[in-house]
N, C-alpha and C positions, 0 to 999 in steps of 0.2 A: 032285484036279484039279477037280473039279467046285463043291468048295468056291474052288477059287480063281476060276474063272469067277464063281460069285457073286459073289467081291468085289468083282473086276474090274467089273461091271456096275452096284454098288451106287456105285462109286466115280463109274462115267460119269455113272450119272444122277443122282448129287447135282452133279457139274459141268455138269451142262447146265440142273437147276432154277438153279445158282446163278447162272449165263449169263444164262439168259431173265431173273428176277427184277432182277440188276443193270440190264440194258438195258432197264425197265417204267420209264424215268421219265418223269414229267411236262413238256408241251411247252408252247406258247406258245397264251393264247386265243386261241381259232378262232370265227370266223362271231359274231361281234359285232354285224355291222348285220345279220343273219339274210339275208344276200343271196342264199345257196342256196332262202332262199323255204320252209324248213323249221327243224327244230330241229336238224340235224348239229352234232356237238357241245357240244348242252348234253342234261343231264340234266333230266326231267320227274317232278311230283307232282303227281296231280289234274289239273288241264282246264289246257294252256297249247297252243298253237299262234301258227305265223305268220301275219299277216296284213298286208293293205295297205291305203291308207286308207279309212277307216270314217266318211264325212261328213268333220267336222272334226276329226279323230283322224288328224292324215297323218304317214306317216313322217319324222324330220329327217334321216334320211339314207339316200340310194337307195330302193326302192320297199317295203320292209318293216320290220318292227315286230313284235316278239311280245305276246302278247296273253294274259297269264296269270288264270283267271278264277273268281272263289268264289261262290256262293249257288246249292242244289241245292236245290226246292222237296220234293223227294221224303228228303231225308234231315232228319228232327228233330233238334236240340237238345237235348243233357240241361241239367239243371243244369249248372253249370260248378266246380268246387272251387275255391278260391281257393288259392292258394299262390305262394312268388318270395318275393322281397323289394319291399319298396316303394320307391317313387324319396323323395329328401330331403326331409324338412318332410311326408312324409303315410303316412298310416296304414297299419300292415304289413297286407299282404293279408291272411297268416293272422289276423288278428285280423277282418276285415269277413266277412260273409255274401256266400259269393256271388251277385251280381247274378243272378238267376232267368232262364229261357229265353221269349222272346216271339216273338210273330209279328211283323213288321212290316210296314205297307202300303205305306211307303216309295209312290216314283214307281212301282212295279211294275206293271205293262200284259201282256196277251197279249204282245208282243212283248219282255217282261223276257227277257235273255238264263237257260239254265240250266245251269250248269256242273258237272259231275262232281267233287268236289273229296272231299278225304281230311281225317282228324282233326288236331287240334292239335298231337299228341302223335307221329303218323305225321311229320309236317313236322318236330319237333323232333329224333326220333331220327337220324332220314334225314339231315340237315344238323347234325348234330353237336351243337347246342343242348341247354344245359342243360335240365333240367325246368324250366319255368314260365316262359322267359329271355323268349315271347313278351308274356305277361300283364305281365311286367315292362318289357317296353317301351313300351308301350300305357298310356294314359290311365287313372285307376285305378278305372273306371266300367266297363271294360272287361271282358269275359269272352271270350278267341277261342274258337275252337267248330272252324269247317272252314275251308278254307284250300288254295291252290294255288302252286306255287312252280315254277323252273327252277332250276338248278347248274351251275356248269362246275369242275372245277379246274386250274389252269394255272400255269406257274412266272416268278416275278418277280425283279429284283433290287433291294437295299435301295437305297431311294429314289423307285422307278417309281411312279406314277400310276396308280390305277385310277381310270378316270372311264366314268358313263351317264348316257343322256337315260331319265327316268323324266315318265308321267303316272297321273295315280291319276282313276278315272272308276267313279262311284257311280250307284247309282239308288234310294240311300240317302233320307230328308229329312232337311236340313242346317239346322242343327248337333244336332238333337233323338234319331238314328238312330246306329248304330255299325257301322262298316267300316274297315279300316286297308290301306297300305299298306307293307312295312317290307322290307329287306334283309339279307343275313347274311354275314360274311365270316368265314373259319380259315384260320389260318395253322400250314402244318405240320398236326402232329397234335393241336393242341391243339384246345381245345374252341371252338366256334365262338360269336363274338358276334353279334346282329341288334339292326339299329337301326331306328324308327320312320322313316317318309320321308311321309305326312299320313295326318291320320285324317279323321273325317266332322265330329267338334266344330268344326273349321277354319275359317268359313264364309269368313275372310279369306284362305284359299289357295283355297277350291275355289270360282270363280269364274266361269268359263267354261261356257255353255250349251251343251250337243250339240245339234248342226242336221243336217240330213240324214241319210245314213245313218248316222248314230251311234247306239248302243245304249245308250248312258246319258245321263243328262239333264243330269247337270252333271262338270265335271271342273278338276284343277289347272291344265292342259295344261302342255306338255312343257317340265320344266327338268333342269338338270344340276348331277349330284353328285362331287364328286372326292375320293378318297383317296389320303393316300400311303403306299404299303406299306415298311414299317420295315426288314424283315430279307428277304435273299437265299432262295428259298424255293419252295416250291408254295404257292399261298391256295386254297381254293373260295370264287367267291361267290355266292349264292342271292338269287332277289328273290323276293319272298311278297304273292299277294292274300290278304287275312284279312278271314271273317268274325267276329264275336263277337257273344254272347247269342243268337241263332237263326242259321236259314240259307237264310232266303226271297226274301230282295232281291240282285239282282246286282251285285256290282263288278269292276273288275278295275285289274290292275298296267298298266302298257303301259310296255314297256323297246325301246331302240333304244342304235346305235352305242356300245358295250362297248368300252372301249379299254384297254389295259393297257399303258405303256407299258414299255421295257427289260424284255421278255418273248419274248425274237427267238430261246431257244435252249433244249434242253431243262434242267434242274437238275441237276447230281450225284446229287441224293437221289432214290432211286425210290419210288415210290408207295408208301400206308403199306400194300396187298394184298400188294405184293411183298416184305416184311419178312419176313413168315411165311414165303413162298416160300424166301428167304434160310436163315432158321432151318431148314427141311424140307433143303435141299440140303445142309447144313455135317453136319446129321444122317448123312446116308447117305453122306457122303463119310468120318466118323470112322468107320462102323461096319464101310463096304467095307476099310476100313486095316487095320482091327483083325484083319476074317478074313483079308487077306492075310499078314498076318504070325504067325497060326495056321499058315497051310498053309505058309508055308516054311520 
């Protein structure tokens, strides 16, 4: 009897992981123009929070904007190892020396912002990223070091739009200094790709003076990026401030109004945590069968 009780129980509770697990799917991007005035919704690495306008850093839509932000005077630089692949027509990474660790003076002031931000590698695994997929996207002069990023993931259908307002705003000196700004999108459970969105060699993007209360002295100001998402699905996308070769001058990403569009309902597929979950229940529902049909 008592054996059967067990089964009986192993039986429920693999039906009700397999319950909960099924019902863990992924829903429609949330809080896009950050209008909760927080980060509800998105996931955080390193220093990113909301804010509102900053001098001439104004939100394009409703009173907020996130503000994701790299260079921590108190954390050093190693070397950087080179590795990736290199882009076409130039020299595989693993063949050059890594570009060595510096200090920069950049515009930095008492008033240089100082942001909390986490390693290269931390940003990579977190977001799905190949090893090196950063260094590979990035100019080949390039070494990233630390770095701050947000995440969401949310489910789309084949064809929908993701589109943001990005600005990239440096206290870098331009084009001589190195700071990047870049983004990353996955789809499903593959491996995530990140693409470049401006770095500091730009001088022809990053043209706008910060006046007032603005924290950095020059920037892209705000333009807009669209994708279109291919397959029916869940994506995560990530926006990344990056610094590279040191980590003493401040930049930051500045993201607003996040749209996804044909993303109005949860996906079939449930999350890739809830896979496992899946696998754990199917377990304990074969094993409660099996004692039930010992004890009869």
């Amino acid at each position: 009897m008592k054996r059967s009780w067990s089964a009986i129980l192993r039986v429920a509770c693999g039906l009700l992981v397999v319950a909960w697990a099924a019902f863990s799917l992924v829903g429609p991007l949330i809080n896009g123009n950050f209008a909760t005035g927080d980060l509800t919704g998105w996931n955080t690495l390193g220093s990113a929070s909301v804010v509102g306008t900053q001098g001439n850093i104004v939100p394009t839509t409703g009173s907020f904007q996130a503000q994701i932000g790299s260079g921590n005077d108190s954390e050093v630089a190693s070397v950087v190892p080179a590795f990736g692949f290199a882009k076409p027509g130039s020299v595989h990474r693993s063949a050059r020396p890594a570009r060595p660790a510096v200090s920069h003076s950049g515009n930095q002031s008492s008033s240089d912002p100082n942001f909390a931000d986490v390693a290269e590698a931390t940003l990579e695994t977190t977001l799905n990223l190949p090893a090196g997929a950063i260094a590979t996207a990035l100019p080949n002069n390039f070494a990233p070091t630390f770095g701050s990023a947000i995440y969401q993931t949310f489910s789309a259908t084949a064809g929908a739009t993701l589109s943001f307002h990005w600005n990239f705003a440096t206290n870098e000196e331009i084009p001589t200094q190195w700071d990047a700004a870049l983004y990353s999108l996955q789809s499903g459970s593959n491996p995530a790709q990140v693409f470049e969105l401006a770095d500091t060699t730009q001088s022809s993007v990053l043209t706008v003076a910060g006046t007032g209360a603005n924290p950095f002295a020059i920037m892209t100001g705000y333009k807009t990026a669209t994708v279109v998402l291919p397959s029916t699905g869940a994506y995560t996308v990530g926006f990344i401030s990056m610094q590279t070769g040191d980590n003493s001058v401040a930049s930051a990403t500045y993201i607003g109004n996040v749209q996804a569009s044909g993303s109005s309902s949860p996906t079939p597929a449930p999350a890739a945590w809830s896979l496992g979950l899946l696998g754990l229940g199917f377990i304990a529902i074969y094993s409660g069968v099996r004692r039930l049909r010992r004890a009869m």
